[in-house]
N, C-alpha and C positions, 0 to 999 in steps of 0.2 A: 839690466833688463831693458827689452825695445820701447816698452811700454810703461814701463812704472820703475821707480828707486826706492831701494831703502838705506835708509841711515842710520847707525846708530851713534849717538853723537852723547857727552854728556855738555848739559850747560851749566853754568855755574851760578852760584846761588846768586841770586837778585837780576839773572840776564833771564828775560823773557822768551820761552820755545817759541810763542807767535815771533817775537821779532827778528828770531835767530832764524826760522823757515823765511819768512818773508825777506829778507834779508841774502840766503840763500837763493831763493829764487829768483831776486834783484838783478842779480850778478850773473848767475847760469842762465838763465834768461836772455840776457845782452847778448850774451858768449853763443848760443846755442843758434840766436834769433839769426846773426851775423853768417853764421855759416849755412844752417838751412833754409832761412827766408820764412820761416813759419813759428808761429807760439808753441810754445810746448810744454806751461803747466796747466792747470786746470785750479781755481779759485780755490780749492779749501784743501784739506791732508787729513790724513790721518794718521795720527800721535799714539805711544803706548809709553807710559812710562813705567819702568820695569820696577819691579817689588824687591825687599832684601831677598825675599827666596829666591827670585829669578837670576840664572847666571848668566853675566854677559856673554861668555864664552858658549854659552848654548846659543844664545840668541844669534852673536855672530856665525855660526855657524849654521844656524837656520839660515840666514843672509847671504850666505856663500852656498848654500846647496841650491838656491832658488833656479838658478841658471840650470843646477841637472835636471832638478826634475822638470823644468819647461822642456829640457830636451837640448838645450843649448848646446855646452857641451857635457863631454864625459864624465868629469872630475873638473871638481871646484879651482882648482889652481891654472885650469888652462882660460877661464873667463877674465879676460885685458882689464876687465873694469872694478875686479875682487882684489880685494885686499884689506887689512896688510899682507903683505906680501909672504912675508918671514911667518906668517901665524896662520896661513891658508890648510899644512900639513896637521893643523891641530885637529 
């Protein structure tokens, strides 16, 4: 998305989601600063951590429709930045 990401990531027991975001942003930060010239997170996130009832495979794919319904594109498999690749047609 132009304007916001999402992730769905697990972490593993005893690593920290603050440290694993910040962390993330460390890095994509440098990357992003390098080629634009300008900041591009914003200080805080916002985190959901999924229930046993919740399926991943729903959520990912709330994640891959984000681009349709912005209008992006058509279908989830044409947006460059969606993936996995192989599990788009799920």
């Amino acid at each position: 998305m132009p304007d916001h990401v999402h992730l769905l990531v697990e972490v593993p027991e005893g690593v920290s989601l603050g440290a694993f975001v910040q962390h993330f942003k460390q890095l994509s930060s440098h990357a992003l600063k390098q080629k634009t010239g300008s900041e591009v997170w914003q200080i805080s996130y916002y985190d959901h951590i999924l229930r046993n009832e919740e399926s991943i495979l729903d959520v990912a794919r709330y994640i891959w429709d984000n681009p349709v319904r912005k209008g992006l594109v058509s279908d989830r498999a044409e947006y460059a930045f969606s993936g996995p690749r192989d599990l788009l047609g799920s």
